[in-house]
SEKE-969999 format. One record per atom (N, C-alpha, C): z, y, x; atom name; residue number from 1; residue in one letter. Coordinates in pm, 1 decimal. Each point is the difference from the previous one (the first is absolute). Layout:
BEGIN
((Z; Y; X); 'CA'; NUM; 'a'),
...
//
This chain:
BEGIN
((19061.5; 10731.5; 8942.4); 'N'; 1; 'x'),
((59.4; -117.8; -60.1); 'CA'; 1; 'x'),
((91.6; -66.8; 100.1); 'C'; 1; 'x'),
((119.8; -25.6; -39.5); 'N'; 2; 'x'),
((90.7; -88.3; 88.5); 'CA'; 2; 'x'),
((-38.4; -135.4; -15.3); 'C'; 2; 'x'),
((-24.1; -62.4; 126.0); 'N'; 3; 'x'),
((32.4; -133.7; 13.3); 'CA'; 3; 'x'),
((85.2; -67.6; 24.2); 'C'; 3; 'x'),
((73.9; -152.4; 17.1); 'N'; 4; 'x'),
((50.1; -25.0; 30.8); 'CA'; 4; 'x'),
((6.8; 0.1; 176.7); 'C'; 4; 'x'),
((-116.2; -57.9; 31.3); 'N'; 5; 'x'),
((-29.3; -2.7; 92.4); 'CA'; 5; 'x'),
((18.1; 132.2; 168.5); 'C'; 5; 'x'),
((-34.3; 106.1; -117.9); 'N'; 6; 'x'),
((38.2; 160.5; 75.9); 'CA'; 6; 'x'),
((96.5; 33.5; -40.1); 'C'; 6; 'x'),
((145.3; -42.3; -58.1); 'N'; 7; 'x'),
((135.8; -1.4; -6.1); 'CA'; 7; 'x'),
((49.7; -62.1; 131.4); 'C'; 7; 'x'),
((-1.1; -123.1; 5.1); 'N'; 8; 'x'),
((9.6; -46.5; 114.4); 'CA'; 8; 'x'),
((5.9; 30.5; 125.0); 'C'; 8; 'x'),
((-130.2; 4.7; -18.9); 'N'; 9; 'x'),
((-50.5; 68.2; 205.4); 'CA'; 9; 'x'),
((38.9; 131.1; -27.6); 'C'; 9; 'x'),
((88.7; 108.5; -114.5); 'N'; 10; 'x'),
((39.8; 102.0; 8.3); 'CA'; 10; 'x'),
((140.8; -21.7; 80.8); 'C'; 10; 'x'),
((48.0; -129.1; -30.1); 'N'; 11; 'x'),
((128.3; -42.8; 23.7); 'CA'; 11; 'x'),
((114.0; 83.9; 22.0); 'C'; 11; 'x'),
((34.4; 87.7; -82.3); 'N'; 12; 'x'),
((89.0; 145.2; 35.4); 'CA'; 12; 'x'),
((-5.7; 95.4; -126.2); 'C'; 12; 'x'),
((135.5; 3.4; -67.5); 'N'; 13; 'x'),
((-0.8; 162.8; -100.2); 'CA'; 13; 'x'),
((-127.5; 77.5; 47.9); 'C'; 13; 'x'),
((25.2; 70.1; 50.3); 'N'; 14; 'x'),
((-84.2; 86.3; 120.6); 'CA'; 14; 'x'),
((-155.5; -62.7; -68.0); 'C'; 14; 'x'),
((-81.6; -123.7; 74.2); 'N'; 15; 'x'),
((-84.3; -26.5; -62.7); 'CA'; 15; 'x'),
((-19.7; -20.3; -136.6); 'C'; 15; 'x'),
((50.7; -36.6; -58.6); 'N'; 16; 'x'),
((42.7; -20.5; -177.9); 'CA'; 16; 'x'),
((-73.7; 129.1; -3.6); 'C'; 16; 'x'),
((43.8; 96.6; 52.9); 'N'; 17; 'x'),
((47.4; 123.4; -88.1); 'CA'; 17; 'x'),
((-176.2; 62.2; 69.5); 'C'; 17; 'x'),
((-40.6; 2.1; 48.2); 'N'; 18; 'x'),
((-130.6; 3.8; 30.3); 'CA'; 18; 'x'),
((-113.6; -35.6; -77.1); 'C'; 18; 'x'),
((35.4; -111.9; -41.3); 'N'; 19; 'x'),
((-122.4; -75.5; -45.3); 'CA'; 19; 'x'),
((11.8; 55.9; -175.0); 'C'; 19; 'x'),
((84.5; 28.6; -32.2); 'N'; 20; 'x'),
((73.5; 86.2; -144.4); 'CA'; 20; 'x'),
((-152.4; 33.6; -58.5); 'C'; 20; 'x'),
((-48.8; -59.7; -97.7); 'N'; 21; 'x'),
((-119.3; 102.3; -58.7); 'CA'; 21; 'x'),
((62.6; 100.4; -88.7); 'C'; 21; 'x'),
((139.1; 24.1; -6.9); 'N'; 22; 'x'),
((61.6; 106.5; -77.6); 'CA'; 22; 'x'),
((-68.3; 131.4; -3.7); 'C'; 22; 'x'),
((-41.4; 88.5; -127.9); 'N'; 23; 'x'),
((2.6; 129.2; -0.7); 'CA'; 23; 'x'),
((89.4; 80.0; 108.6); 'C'; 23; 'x'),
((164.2; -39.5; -40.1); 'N'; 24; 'x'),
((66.9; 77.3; 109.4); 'CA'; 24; 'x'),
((4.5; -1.5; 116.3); 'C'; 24; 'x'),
((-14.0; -113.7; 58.2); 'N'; 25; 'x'),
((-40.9; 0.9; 148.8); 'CA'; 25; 'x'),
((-152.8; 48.3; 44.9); 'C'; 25; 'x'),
((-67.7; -39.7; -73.0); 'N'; 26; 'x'),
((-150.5; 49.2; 33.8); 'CA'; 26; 'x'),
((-25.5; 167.6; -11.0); 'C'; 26; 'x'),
((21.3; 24.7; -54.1); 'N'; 27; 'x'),
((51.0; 205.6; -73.2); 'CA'; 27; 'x'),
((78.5; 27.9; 97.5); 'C'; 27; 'x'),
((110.4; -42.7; 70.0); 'N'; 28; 'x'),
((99.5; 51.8; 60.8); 'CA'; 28; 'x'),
((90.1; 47.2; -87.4); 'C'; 28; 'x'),
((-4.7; -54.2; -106.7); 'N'; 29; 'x'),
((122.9; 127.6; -118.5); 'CA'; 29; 'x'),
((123.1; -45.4; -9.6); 'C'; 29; 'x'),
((-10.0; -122.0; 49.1); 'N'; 30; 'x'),
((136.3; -67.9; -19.7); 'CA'; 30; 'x'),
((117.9; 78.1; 68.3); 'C'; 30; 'x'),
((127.5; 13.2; -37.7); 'N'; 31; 'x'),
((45.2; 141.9; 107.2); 'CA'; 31; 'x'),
((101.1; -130.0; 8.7); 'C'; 31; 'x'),
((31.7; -86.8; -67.5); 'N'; 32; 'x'),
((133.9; -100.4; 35.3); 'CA'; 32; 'x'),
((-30.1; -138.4; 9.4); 'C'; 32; 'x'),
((44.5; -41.1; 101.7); 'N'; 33; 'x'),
((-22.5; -159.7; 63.3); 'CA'; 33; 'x'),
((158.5; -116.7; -36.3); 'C'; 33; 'x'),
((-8.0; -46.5; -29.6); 'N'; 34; 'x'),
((127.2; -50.0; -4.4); 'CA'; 34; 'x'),
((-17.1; -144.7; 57.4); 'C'; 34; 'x'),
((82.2; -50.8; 108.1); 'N'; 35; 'x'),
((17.9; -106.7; 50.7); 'CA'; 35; 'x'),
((122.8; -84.2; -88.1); 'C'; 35; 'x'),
((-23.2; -111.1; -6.5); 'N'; 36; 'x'),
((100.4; -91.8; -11.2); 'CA'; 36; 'x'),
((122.3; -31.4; 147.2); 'C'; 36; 'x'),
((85.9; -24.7; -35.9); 'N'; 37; 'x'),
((61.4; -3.4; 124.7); 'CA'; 37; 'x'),
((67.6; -113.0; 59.0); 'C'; 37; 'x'),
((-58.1; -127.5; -88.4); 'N'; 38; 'x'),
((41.2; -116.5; -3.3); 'CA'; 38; 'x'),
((-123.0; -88.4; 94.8); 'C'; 38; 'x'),
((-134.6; 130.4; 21.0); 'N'; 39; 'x'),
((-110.6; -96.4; 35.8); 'CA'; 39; 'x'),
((38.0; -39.3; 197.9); 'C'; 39; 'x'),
((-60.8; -54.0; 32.8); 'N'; 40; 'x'),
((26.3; -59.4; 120.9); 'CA'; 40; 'x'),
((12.4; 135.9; 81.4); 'C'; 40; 'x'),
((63.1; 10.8; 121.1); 'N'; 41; 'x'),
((12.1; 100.3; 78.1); 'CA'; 41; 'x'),
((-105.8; 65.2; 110.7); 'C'; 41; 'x'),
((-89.1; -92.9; 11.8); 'N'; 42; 'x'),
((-136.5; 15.8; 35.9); 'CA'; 42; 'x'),
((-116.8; 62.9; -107.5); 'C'; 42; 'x'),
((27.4; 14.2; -137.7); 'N'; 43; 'x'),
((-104.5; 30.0; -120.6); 'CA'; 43; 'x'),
((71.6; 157.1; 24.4); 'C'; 43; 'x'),
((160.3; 30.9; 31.7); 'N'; 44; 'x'),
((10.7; 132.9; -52.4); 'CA'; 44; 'x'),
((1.9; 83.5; 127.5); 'C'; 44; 'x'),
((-18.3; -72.7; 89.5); 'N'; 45; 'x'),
((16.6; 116.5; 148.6); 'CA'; 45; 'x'),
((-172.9; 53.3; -7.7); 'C'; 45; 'x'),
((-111.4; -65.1; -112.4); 'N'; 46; 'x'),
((-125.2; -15.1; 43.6); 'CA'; 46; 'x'),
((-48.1; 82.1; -87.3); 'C'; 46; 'x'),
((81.9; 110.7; -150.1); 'N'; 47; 'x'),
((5.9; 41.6; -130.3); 'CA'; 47; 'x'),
((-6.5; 169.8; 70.7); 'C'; 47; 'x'),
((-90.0; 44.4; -78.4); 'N'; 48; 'x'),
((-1.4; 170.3; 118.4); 'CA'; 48; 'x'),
((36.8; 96.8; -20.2); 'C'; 48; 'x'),
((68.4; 100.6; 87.6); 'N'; 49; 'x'),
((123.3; 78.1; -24.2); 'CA'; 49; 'x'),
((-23.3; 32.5; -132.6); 'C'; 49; 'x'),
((141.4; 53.6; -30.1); 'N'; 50; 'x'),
((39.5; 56.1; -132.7); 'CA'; 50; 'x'),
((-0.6; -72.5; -114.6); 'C'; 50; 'x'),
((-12.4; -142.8; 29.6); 'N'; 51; 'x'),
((34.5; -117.7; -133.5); 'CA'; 51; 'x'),
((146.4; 30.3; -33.9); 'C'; 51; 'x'),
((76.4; -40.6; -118.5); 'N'; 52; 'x'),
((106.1; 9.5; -44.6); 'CA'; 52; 'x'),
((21.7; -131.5; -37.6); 'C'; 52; 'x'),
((92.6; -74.2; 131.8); 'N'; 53; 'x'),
((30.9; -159.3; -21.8); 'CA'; 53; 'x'),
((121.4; 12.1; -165.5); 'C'; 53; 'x'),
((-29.1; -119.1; -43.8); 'N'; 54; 'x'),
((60.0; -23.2; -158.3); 'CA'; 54; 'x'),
((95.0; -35.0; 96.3); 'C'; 54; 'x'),
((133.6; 25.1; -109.2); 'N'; 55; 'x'),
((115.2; -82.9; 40.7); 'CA'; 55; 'x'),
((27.9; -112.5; -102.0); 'C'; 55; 'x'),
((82.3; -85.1; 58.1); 'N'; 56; 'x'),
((62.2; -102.5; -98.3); 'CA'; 56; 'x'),
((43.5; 28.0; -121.5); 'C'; 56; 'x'),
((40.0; 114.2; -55.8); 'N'; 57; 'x'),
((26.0; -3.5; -137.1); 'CA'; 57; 'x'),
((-111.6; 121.0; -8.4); 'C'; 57; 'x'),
((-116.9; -91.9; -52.1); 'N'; 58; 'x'),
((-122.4; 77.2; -29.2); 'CA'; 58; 'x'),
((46.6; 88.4; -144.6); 'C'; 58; 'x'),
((33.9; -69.8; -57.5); 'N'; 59; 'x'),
((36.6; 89.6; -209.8); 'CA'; 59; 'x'),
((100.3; 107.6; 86.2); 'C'; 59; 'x'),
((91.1; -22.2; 65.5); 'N'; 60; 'x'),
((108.1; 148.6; 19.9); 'CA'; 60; 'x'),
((-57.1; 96.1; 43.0); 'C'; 60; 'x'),
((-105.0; -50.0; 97.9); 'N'; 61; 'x'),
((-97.1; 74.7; 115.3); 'CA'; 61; 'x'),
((-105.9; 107.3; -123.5); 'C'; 61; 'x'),
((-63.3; -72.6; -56.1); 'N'; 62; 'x'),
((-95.8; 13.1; -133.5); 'CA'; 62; 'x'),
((72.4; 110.1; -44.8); 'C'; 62; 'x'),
((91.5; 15.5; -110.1); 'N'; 63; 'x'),
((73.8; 62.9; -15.3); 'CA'; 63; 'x'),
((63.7; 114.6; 36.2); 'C'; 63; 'x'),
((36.5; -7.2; 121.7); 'N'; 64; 'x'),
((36.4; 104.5; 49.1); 'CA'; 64; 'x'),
((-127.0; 92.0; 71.6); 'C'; 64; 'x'),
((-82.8; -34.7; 77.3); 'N'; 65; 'x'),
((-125.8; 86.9; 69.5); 'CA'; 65; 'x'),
((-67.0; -14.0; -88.8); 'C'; 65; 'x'),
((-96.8; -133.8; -0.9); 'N'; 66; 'x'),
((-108.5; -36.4; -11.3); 'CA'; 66; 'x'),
((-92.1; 29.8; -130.6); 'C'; 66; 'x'),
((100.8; -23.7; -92.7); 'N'; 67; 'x'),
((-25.2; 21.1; -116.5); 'CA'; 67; 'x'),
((-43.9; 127.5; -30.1); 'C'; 67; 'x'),
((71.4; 105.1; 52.1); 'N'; 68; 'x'),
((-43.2; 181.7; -42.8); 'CA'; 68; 'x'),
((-99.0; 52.6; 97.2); 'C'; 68; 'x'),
((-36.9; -61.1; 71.4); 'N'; 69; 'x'),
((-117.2; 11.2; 102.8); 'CA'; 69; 'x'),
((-149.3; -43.8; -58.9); 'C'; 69; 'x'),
((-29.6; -151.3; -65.5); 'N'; 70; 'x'),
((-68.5; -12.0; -81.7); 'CA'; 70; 'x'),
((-29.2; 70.4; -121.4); 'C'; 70; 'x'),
((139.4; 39.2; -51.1); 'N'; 71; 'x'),
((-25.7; 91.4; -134.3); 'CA'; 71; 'x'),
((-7.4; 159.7; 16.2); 'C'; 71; 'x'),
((-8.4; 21.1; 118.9); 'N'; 72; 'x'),
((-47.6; 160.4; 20.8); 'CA'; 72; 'x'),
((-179.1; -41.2; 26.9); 'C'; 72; 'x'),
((-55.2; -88.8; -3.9); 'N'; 73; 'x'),
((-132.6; -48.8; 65.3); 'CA'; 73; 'x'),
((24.8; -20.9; 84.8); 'C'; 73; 'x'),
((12.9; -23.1; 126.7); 'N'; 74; 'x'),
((4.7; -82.7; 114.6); 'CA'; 74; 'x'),
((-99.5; -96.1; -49.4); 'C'; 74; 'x'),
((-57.5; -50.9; 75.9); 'N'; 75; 'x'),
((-84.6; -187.2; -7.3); 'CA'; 75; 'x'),
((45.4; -26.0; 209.3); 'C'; 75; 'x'),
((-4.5; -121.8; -33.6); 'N'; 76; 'x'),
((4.2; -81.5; 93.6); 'CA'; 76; 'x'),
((-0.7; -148.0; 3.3); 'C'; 76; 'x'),
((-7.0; -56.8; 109.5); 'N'; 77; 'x'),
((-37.4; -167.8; -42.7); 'CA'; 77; 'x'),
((135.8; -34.1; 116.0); 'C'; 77; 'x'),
((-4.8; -142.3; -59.1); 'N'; 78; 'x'),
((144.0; -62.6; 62.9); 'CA'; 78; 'x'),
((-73.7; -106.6; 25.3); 'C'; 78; 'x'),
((26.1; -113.4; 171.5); 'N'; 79; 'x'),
((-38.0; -104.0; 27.8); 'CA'; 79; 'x'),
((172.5; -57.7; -37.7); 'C'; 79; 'x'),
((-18.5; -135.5; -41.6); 'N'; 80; 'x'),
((89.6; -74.2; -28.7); 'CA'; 80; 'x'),
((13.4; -138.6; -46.5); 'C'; 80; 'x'),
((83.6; -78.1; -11.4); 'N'; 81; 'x'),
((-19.6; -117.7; -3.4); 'CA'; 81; 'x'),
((13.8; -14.4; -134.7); 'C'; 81; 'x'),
((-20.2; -148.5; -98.1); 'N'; 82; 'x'),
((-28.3; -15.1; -118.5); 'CA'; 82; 'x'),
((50.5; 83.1; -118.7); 'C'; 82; 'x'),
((149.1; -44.6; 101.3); 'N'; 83; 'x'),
((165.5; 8.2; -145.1); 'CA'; 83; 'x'),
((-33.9; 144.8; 52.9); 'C'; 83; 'x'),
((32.3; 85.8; 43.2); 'N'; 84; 'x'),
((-22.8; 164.8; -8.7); 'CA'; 84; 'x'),
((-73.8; 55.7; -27.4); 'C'; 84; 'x'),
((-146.2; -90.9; 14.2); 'N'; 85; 'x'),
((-90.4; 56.6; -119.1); 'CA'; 85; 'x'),
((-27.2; -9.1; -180.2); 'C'; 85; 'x'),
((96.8; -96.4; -9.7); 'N'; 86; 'x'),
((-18.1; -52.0; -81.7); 'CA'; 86; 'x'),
((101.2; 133.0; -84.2); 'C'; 86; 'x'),
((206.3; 56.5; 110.6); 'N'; 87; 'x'),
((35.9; 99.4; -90.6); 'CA'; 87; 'x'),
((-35.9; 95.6; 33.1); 'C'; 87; 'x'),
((-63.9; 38.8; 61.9); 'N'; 88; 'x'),
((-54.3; 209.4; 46.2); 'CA'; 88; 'x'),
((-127.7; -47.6; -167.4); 'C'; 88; 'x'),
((-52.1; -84.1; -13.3); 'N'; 89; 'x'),
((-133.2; 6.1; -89.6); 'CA'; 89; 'x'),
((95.7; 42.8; -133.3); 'C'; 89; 'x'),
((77.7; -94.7; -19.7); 'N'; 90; 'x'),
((116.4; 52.0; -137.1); 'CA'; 90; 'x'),
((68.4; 127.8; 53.6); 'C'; 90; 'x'),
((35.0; 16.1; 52.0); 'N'; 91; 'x'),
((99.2; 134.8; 2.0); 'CA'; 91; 'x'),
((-102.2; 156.1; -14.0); 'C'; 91; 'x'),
((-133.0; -52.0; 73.1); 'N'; 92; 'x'),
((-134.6; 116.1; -56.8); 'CA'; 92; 'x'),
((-13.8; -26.5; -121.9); 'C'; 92; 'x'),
((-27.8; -99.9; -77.3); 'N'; 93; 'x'),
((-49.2; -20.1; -90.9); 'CA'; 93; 'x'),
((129.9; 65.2; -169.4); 'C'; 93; 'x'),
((104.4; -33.9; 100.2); 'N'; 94; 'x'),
((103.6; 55.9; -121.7); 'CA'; 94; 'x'),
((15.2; 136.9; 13.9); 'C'; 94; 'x'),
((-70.0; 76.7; 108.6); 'N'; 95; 'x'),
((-19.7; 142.5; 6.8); 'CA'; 95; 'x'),
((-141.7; 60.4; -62.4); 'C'; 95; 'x'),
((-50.0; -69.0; -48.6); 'N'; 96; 'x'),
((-128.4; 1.3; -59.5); 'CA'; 96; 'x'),
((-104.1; 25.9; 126.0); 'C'; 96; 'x'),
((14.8; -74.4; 146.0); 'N'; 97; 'x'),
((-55.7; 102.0; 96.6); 'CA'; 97; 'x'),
((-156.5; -129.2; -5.8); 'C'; 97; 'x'),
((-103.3; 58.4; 20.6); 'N'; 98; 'x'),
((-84.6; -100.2; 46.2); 'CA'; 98; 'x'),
((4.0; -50.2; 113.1); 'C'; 98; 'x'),
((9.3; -139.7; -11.3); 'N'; 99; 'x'),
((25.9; -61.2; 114.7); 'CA'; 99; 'x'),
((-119.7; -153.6; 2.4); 'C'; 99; 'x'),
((-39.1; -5.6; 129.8); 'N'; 100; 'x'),
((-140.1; -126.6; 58.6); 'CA'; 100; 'x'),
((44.0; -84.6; 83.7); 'C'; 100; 'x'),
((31.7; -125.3; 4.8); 'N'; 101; 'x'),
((14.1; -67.5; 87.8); 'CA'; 101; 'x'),
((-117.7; -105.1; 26.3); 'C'; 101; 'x'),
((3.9; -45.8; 176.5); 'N'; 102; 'x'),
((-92.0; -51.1; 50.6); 'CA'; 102; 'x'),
((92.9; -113.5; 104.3); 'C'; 102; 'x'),
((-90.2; -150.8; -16.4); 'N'; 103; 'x'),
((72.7; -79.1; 85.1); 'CA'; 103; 'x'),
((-45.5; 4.6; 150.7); 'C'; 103; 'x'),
((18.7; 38.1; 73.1); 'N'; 104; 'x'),
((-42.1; 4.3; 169.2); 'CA'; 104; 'x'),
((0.8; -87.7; 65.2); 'C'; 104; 'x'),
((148.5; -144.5; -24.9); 'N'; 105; 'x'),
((3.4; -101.8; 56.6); 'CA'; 105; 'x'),
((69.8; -77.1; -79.1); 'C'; 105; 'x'),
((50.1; -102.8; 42.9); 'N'; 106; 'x'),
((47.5; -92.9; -23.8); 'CA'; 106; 'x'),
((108.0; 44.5; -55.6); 'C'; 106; 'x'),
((121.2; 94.6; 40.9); 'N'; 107; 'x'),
((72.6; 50.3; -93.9); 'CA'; 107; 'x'),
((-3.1; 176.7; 30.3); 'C'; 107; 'x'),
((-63.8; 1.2; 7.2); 'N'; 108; 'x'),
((-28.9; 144.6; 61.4); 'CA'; 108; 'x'),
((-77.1; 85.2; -107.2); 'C'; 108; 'x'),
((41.1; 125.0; -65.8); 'N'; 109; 'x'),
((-41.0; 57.4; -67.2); 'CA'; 109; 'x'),
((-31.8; 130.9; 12.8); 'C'; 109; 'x'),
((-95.2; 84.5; -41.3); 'N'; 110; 'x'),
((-7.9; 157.8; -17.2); 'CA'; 110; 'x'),
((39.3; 57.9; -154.4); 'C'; 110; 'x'),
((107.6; 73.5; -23.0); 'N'; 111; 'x'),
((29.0; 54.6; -93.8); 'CA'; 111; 'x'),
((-41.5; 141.3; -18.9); 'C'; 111; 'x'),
((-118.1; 56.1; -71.6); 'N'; 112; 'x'),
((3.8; 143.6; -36.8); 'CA'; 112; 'x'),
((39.6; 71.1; -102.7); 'C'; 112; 'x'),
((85.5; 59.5; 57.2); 'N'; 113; 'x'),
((60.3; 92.3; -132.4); 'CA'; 113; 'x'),
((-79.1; 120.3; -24.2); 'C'; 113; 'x'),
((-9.3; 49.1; -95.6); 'N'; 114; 'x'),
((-6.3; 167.8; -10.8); 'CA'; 114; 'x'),
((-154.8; 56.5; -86.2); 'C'; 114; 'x'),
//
């Protein structure tokens, strides 16, 4: 169970992403991480190899990779802040992909796709 409290003293993506009671992180199945790239520069130096930082035009980004990666199966979870969770959840959801979101912090989110 996440607390607020063990968000905190996680103080770091990195920790966020630890404390995850996610299937995919717990399984190891998750094969794709996706960082936000707007989060502070200390949350993403702390995110562990082989994340795929979002860029600013998340829908072009979506679109062009992201999208046919999920729809071959891929799953993966994305840490991110509200507003990007709020469109990766629609842009899965208009792919019919199952998608879970979880609040981590204050604006800090885990998005699982897949």
């Amino acid at each position: 169970m996440i607390s607020r409290r063990g968000v905190i003293a996680g103080g770091t993506v990195a920790g966020a992403a630890s404390l995850l009671p996610l299937p995919l992180l717990a399984q190891g199945t998750a094969r794709l991480l996706l960082v936000d790239g707007s989060l502070a520069a200390a949350d993403r130096m702390q995110v562990p190899a082989g994340g795929v930082h979002l860029e600013p035009e998340l829908v072009a980004q979506w679109r062009r990779v992201l999208r046919q990666r999920f729809l071959d199966g891929e799953r993966g979870i994305a840490l991110v802040r509200w507003d990007k969770a709020l469109l990766l959840s629609g842009l899965a959801r208009e792919d019919r992909l199952a998608v879970r979101q979880r609040r981590l912090g204050r604006s800090l989110f885990a998005v699982e796709i897949g």
